[in-house]
N, CA, C and O atoms as CSV, one atom per row, in Angstrom:
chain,resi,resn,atom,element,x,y,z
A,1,UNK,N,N,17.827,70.577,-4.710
A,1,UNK,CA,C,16.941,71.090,-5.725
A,1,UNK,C,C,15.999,72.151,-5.158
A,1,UNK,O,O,16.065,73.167,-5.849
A,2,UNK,N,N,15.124,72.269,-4.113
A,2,UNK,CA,C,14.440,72.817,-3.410
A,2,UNK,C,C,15.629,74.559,-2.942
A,2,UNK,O,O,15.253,75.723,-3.085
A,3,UNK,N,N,16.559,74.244,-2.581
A,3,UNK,CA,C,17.225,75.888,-2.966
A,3,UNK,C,C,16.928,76.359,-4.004
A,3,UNK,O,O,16.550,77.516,-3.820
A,4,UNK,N,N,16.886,75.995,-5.318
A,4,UNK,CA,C,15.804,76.906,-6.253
A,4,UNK,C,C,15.052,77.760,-6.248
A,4,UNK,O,O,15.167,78.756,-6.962
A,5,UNK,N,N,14.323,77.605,-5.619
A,5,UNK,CA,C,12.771,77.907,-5.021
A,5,UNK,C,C,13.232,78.970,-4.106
A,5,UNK,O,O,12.812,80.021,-4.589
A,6,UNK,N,N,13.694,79.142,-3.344
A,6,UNK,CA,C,14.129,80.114,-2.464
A,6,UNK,C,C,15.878,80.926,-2.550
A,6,UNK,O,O,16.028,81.871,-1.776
A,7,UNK,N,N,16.651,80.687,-3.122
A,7,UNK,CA,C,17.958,81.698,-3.330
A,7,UNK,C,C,18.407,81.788,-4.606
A,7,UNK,O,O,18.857,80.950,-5.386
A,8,UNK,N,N,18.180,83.098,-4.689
A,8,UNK,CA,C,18.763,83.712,-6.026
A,8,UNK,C,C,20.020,83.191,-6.638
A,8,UNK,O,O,20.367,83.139,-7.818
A,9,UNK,N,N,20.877,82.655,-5.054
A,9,UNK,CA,C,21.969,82.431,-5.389
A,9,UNK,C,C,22.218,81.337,-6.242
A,9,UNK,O,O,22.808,81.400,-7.321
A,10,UNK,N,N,21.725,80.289,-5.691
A,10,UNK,CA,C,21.344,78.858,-6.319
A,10,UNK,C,C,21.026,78.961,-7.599
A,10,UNK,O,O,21.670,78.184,-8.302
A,11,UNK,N,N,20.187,79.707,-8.225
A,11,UNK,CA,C,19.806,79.966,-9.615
A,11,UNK,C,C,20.318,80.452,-10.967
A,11,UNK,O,O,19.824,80.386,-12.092
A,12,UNK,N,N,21.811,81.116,-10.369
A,12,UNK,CA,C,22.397,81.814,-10.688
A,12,UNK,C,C,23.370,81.098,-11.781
A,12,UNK,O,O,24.370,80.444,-11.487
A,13,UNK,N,N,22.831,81.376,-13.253
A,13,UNK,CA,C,23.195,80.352,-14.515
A,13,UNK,C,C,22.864,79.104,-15.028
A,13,UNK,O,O,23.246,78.115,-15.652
A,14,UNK,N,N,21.261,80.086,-13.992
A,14,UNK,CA,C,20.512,78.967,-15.130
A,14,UNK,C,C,19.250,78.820,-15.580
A,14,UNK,O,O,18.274,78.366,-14.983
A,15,UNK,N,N,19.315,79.113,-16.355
A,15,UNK,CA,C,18.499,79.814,-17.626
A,15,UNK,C,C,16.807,78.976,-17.630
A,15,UNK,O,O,15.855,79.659,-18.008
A,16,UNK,N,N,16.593,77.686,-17.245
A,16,UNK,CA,C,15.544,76.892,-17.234
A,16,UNK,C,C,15.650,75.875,-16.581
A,16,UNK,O,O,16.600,75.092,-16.622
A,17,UNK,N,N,14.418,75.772,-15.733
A,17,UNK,CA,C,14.230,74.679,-14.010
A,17,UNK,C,C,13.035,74.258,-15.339
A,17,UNK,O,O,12.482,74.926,-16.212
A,18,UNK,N,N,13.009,73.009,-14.996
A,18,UNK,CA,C,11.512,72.079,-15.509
A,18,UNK,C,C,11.219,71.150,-14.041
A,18,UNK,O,O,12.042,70.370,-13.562
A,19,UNK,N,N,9.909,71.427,-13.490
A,19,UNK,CA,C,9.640,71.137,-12.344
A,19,UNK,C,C,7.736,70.772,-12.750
A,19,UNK,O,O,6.935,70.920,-13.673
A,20,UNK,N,N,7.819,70.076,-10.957
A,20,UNK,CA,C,6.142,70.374,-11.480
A,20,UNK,C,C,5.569,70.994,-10.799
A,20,UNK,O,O,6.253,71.295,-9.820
A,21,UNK,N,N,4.788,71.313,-10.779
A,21,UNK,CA,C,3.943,72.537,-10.329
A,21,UNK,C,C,2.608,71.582,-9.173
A,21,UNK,O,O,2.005,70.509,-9.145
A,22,UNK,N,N,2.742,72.877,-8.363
A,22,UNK,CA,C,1.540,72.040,-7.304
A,22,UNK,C,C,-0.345,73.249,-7.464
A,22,UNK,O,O,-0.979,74.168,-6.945
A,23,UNK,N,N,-0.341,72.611,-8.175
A,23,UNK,CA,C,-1.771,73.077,-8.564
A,23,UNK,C,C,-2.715,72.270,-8.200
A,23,UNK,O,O,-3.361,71.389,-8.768
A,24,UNK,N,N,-2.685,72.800,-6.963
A,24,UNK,CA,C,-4.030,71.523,-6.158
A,24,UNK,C,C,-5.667,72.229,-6.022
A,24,UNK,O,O,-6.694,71.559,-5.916
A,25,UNK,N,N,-5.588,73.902,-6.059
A,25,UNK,CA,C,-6.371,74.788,-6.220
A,25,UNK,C,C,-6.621,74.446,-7.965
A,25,UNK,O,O,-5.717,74.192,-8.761
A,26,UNK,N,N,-8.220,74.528,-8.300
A,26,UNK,CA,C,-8.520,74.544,-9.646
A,26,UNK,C,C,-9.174,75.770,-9.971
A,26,UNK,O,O,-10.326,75.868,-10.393
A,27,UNK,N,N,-7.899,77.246,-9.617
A,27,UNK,CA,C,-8.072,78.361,-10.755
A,27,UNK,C,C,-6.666,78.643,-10.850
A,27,UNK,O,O,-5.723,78.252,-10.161
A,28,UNK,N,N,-6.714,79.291,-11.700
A,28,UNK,CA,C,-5.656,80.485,-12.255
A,28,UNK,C,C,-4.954,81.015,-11.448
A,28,UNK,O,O,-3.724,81.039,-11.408
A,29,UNK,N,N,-5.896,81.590,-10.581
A,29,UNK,CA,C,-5.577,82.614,-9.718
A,29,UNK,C,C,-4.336,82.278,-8.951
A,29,UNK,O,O,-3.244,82.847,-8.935
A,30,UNK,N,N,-4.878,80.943,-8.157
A,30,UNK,CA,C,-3.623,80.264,-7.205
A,30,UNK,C,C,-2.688,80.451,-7.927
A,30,UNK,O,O,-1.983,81.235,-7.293
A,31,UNK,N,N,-2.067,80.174,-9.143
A,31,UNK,CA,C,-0.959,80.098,-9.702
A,31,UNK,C,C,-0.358,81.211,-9.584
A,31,UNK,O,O,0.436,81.585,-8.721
A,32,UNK,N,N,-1.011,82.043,-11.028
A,32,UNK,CA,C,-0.179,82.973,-11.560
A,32,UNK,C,C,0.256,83.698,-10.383
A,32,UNK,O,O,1.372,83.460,-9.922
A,33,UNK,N,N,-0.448,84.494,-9.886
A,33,UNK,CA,C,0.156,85.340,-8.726
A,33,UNK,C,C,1.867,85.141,-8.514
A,33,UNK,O,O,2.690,85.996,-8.188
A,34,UNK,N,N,2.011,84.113,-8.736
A,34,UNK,CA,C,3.206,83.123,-7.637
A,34,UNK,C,C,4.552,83.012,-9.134
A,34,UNK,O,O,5.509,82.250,-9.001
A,35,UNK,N,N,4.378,83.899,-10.474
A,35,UNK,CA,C,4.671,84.346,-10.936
A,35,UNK,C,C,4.598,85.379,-11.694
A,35,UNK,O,O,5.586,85.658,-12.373
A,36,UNK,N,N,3.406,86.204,-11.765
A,36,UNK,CA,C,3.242,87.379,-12.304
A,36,UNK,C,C,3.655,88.490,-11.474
A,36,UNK,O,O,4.136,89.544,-11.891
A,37,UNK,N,N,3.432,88.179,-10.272
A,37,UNK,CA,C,3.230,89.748,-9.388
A,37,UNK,C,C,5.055,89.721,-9.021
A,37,UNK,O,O,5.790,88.737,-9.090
A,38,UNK,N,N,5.403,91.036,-8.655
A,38,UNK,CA,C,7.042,91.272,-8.278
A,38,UNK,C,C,7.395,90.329,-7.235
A,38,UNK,O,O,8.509,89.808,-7.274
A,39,UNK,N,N,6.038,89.861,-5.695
A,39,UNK,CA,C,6.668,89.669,-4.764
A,39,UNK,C,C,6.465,87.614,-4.819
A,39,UNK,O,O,6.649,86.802,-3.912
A,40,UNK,N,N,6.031,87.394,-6.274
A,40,UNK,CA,C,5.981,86.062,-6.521
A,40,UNK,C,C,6.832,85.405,-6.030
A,40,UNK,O,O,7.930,85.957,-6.102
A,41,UNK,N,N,6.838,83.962,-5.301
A,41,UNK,CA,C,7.987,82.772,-5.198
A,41,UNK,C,C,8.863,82.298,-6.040
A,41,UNK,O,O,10.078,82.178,-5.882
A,42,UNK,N,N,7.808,81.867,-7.503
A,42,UNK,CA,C,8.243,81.697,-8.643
A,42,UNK,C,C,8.925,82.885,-9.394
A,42,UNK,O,O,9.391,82.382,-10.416
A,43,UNK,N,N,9.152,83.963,-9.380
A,43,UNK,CA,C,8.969,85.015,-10.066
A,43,UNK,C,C,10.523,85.142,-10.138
A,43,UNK,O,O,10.924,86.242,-9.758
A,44,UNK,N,N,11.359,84.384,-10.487
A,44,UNK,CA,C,12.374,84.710,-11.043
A,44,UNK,C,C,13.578,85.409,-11.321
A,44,UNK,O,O,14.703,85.589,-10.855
A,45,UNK,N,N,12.476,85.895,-12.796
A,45,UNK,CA,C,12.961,86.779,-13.581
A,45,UNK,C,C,12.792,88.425,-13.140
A,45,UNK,O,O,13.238,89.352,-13.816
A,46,UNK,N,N,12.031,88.577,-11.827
A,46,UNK,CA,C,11.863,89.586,-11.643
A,46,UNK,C,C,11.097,90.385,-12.190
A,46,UNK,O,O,11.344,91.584,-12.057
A,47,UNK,N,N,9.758,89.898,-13.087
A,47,UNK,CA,C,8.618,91.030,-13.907
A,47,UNK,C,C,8.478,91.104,-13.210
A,47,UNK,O,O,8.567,90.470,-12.159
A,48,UNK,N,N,7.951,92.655,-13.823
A,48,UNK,CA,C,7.279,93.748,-12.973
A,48,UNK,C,C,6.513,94.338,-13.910
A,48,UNK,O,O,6.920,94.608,-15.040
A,49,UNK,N,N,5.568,94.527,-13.561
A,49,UNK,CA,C,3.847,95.542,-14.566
A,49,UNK,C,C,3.395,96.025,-13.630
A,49,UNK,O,O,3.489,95.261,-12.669
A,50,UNK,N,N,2.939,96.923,-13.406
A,50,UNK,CA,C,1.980,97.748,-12.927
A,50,UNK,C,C,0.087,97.536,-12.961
A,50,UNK,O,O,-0.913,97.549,-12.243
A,51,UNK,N,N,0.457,97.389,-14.067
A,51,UNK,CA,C,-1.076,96.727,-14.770
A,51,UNK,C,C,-1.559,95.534,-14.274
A,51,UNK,O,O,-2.626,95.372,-13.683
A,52,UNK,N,N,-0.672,94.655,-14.559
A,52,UNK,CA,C,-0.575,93.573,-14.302
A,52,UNK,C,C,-0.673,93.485,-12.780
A,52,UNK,O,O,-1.779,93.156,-12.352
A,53,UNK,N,N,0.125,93.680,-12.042
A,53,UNK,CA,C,-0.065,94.019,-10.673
A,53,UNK,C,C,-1.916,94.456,-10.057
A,53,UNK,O,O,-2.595,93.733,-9.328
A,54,UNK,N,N,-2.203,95.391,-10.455
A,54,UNK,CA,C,-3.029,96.454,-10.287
A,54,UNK,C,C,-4.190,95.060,-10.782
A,54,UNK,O,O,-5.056,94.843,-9.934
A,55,UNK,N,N,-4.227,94.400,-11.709
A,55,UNK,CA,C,-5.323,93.977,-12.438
A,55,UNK,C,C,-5.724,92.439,-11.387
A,55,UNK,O,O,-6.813,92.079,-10.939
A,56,UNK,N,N,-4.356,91.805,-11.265
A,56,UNK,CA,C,-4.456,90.596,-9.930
A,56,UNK,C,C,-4.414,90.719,-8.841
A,56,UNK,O,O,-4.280,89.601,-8.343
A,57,UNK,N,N,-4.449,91.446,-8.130
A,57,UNK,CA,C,-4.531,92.400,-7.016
A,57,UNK,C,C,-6.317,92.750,-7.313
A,57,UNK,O,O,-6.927,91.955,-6.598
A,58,UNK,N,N,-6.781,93.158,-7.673
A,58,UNK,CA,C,-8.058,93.195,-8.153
A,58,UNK,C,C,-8.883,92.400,-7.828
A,58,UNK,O,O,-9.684,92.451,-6.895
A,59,UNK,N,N,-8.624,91.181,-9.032
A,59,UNK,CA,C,-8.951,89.545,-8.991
A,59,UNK,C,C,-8.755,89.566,-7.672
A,59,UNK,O,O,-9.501,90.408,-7.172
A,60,UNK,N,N,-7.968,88.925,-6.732
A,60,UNK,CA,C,-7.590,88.610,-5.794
A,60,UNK,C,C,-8.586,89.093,-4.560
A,60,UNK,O,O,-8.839,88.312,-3.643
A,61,UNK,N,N,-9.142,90.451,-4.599
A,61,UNK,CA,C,-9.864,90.814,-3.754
A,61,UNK,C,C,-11.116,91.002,-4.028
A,61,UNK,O,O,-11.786,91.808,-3.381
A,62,UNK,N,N,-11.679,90.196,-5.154
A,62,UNK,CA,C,-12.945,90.564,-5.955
A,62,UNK,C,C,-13.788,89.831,-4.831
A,62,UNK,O,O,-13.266,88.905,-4.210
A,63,UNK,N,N,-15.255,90.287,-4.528
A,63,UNK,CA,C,-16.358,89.472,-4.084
A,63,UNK,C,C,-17.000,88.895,-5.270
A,63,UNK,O,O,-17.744,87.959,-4.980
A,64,UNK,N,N,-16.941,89.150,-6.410
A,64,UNK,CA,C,-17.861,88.352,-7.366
A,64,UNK,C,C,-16.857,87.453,-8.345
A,64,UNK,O,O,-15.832,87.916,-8.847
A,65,UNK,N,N,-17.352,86.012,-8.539
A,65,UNK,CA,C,-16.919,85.730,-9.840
A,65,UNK,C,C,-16.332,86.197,-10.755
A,65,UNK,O,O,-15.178,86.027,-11.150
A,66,UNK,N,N,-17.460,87.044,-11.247
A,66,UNK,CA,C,-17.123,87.874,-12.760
A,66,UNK,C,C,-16.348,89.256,-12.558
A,66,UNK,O,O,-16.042,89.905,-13.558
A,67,UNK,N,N,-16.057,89.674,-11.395
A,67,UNK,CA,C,-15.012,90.779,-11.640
A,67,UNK,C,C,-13.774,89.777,-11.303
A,67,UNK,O,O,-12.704,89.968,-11.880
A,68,UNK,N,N,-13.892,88.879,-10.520
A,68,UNK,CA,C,-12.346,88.186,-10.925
A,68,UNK,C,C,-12.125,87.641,-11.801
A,68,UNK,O,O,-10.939,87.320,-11.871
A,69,UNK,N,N,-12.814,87.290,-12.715
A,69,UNK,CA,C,-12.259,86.631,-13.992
A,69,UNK,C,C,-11.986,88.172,-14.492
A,69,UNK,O,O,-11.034,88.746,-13.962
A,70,UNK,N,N,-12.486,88.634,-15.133
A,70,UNK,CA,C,-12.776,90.036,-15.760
A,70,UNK,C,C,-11.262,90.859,-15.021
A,70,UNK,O,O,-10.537,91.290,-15.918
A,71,UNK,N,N,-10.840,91.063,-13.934
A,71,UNK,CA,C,-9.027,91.450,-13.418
A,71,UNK,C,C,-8.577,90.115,-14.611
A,71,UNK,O,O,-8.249,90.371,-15.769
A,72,UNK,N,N,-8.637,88.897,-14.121
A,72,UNK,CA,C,-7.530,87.991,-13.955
A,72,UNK,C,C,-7.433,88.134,-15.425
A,72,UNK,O,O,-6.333,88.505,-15.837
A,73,UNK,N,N,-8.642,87.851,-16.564
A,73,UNK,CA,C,-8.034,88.082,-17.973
A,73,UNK,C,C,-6.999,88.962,-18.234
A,73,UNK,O,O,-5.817,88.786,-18.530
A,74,UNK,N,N,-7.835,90.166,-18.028
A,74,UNK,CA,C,-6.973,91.440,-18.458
A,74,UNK,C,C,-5.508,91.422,-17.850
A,74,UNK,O,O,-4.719,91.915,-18.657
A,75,UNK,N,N,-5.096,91.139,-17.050
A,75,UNK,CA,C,-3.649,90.686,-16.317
A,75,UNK,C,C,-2.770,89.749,-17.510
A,75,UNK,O,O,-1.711,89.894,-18.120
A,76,UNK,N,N,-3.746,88.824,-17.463
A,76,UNK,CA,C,-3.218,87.778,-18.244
A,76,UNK,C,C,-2.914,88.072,-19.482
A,76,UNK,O,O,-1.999,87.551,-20.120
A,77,UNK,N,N,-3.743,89.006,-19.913
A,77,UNK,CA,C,-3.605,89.239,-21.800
A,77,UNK,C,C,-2.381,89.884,-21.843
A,77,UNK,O,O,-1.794,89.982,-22.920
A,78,UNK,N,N,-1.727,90.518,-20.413
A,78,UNK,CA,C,-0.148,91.258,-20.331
A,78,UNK,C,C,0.713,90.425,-20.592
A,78,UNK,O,O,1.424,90.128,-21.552
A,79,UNK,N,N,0.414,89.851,-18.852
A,79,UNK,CA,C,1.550,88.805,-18.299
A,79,UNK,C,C,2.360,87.739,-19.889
A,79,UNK,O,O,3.474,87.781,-20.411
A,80,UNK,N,N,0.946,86.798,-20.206
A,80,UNK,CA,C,0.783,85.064,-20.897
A,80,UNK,C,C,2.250,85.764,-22.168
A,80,UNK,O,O,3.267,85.073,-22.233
A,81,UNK,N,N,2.191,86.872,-22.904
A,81,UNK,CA,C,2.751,86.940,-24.085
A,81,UNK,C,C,4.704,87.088,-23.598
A,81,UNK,O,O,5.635,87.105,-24.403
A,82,UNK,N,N,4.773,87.149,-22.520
A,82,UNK,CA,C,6.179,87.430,-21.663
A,82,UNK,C,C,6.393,85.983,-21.521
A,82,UNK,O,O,7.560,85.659,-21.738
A,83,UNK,N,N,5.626,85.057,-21.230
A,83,UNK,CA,C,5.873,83.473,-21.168
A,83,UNK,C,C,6.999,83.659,-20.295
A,83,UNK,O,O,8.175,83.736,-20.648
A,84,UNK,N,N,6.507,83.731,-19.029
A,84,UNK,CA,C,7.035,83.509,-17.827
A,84,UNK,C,C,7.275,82.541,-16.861
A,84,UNK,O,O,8.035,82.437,-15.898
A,85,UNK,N,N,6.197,81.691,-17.519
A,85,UNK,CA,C,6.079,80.270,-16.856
A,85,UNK,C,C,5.568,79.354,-18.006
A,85,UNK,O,O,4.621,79.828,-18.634
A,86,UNK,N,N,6.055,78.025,-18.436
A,86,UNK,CA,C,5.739,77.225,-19.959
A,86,UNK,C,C,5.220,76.436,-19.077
A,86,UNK,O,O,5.932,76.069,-18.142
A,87,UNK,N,N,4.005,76.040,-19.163
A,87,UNK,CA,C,2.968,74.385,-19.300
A,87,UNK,C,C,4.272,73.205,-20.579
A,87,UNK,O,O,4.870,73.210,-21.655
A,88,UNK,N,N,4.123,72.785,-19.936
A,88,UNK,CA,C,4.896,71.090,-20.746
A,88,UNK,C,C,4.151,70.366,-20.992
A,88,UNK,O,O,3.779,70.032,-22.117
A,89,UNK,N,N,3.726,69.917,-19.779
A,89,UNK,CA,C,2.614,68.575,-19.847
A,89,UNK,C,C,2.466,67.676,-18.365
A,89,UNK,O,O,3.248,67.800,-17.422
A,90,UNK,N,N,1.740,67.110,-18.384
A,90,UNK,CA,C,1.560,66.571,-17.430
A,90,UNK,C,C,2.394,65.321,-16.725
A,90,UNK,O,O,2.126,64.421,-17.521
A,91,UNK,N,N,3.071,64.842,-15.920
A,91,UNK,CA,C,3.821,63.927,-15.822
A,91,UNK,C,C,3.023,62.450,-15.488
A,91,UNK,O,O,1.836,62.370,-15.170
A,92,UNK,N,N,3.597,61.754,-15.578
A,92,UNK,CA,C,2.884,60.359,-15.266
A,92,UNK,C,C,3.033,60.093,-13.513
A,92,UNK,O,O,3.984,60.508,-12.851
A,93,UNK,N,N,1.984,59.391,-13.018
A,93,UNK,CA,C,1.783,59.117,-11.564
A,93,UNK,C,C,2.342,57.583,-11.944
A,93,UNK,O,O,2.123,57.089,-13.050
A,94,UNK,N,N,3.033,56.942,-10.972
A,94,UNK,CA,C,3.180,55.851,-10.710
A,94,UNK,C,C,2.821,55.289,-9.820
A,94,UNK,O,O,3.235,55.547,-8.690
A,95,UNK,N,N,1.862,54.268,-10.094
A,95,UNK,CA,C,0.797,53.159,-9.093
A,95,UNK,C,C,0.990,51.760,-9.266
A,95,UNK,O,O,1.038,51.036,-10.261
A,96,UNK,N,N,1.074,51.591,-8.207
A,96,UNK,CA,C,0.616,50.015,-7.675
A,96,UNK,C,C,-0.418,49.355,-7.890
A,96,UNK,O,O,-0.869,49.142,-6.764
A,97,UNK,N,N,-1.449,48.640,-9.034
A,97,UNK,CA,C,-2.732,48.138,-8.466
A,97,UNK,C,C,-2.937,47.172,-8.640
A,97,UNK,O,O,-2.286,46.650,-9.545
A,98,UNK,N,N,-3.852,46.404,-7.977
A,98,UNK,CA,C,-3.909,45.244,-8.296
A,98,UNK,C,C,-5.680,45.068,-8.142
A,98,UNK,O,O,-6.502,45.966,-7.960
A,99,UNK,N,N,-5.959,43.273,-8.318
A,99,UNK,CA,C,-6.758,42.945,-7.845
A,99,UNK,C,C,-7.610,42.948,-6.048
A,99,UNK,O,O,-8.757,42.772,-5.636
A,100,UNK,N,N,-6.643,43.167,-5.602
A,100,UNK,CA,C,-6.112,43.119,-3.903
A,100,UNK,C,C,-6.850,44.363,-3.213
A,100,UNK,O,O,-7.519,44.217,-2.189
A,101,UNK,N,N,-6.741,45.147,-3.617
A,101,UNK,CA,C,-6.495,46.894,-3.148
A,101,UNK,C,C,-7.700,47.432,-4.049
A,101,UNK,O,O,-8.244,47.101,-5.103
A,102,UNK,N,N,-7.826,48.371,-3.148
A,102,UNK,CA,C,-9.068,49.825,-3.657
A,102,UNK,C,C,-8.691,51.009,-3.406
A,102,UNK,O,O,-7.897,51.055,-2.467
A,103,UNK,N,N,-8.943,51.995,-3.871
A,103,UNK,CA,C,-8.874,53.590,-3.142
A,103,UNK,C,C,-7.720,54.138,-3.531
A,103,UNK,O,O,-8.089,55.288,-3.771
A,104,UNK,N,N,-6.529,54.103,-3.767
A,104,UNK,CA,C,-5.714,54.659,-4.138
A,104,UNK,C,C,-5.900,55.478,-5.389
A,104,UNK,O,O,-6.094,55.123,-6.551
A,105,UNK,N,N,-5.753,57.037,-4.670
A,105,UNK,CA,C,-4.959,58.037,-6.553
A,105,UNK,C,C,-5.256,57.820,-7.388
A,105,UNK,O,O,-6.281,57.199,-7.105
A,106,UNK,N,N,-5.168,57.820,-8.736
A,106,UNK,CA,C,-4.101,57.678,-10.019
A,106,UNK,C,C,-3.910,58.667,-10.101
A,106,UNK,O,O,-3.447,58.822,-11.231
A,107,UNK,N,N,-3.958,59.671,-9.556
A,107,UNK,CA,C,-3.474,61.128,-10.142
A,107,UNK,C,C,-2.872,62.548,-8.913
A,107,UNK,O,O,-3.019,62.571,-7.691
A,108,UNK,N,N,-2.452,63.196,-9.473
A,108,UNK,CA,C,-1.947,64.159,-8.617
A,108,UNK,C,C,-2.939,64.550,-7.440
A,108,UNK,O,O,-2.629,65.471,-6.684
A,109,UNK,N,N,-3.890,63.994,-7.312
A,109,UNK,CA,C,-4.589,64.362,-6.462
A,109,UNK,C,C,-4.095,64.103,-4.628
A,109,UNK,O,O,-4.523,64.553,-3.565
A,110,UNK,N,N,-3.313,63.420,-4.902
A,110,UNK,CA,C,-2.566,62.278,-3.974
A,110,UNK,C,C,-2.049,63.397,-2.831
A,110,UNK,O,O,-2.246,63.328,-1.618
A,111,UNK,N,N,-1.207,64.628,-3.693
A,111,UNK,CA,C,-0.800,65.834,-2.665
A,111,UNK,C,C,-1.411,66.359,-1.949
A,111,UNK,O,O,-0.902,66.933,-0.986
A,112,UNK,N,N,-2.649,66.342,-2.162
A,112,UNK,CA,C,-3.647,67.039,-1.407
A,112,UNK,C,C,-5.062,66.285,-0.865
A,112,UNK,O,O,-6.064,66.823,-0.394
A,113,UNK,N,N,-4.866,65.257,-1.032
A,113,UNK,CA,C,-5.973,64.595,-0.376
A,113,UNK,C,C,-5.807,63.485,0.666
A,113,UNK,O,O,-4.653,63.067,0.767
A,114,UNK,N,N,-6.838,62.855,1.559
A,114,UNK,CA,C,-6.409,62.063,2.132
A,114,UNK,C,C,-6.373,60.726,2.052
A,114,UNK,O,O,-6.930,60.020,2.893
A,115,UNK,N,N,-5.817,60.323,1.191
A,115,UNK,CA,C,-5.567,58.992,0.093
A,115,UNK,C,C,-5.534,57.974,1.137
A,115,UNK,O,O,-6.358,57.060,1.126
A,116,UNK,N,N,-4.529,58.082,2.149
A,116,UNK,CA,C,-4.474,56.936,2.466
A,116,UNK,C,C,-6.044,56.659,3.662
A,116,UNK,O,O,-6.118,55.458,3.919
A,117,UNK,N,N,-6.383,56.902,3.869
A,117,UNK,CA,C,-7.768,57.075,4.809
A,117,UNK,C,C,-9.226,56.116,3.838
A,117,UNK,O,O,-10.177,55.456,4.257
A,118,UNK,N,N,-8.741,56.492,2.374
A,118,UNK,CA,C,-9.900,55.737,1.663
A,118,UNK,C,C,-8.690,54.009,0.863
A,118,UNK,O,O,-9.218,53.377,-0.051
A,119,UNK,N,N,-7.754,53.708,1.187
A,119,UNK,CA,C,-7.250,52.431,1.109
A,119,UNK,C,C,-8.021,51.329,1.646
A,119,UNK,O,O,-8.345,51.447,2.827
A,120,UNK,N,N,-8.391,50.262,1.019
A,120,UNK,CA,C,-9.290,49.419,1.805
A,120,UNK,C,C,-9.377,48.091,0.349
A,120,UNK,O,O,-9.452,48.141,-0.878
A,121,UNK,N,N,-9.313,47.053,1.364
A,121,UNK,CA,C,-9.250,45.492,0.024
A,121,UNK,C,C,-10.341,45.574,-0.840
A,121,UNK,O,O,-11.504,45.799,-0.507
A,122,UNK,N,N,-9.800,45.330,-2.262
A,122,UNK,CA,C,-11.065,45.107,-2.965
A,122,UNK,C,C,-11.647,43.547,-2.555
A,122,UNK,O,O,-10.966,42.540,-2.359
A,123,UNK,N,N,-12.775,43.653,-2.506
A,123,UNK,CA,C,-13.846,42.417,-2.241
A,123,UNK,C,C,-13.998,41.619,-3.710
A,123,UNK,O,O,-14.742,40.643,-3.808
C-alpha cells in the first residue's frame, strides 16, 4: 500500500486511494502544500497554478501570522474548488481501557506523542 505514496507506477488506474492523513501539525499549511504545490508527495494529479504556487510559497515564508493566513486563503480560494484532496471523516481509534490503566490516547494523537511514557495504573 505504501508504494502509493511514492510511484506513479503503482497508481496507475486508479482513480481514488481513501487513506488517512497524518495531520499531527494543527494548520493548513502542513497539509496542503503536500498537495497543492507541483513538487507535492500527495500531488498526484499533477496541479499546477502559478498563483497558487506563488501564494503558498508566500504563506510558507511569512514572519507574521496574518500575511500567512492572508497567502494561504488566497491559494486556497484556487486550489479547494479543484478538490484535490476530499476530507471524509475521521476514523475511529481503537482502545483498550479499563479500570486498571491510565494515560493512554483516545485519539490520533498517539502518532505523535509520547503515549507510552505517560501509561501508569489507575489508583
Amino acid at each position: 500500500f505504501s508504494n502509493l505514496f511514492y510511484s506513479a507506477s503503482q497508481r496507475a488506474g486508479t482513480a481514488f486511494v481513501a487513506t488517512s492523513g497524518y495531520i499531527e501539525t494543527p494548520s493548513p499549511l502542513y497539509y496542503a502544500p503536500l498537495f497543492a504545490l507541483p513538487t507535492g508527495l500527495f500531488n498526484w494529479s499533477h496541479y499546477s497554478n502559478p498563483e497558487v504556487t506563488k501564494d503558498l510559497e508566500a504563506a510558507e515564508t511569512a514572519t507574521s501570522a496574518t500575511a500567512t493566513a492572508k497567502d494561504f486563503v488566497k491559494a486556497q480560494a484556487v486550489f479547494a474548488p479543484a478538490r484535490l484532496q476530499v476530507s471524509l471523516a475521521v476514523e475511529y481509534e481503537r482502545l483498550f481501557m479499563n479500570d486498571k490503566i491510565t494515560g493512554a490516547p483516545a485519539s490520533f494523537a498517539y502518532i505523535s506523542s509520547p503515549w507510552a511514557a505517560r501509561l501508569g495504573a489507575a489508583q
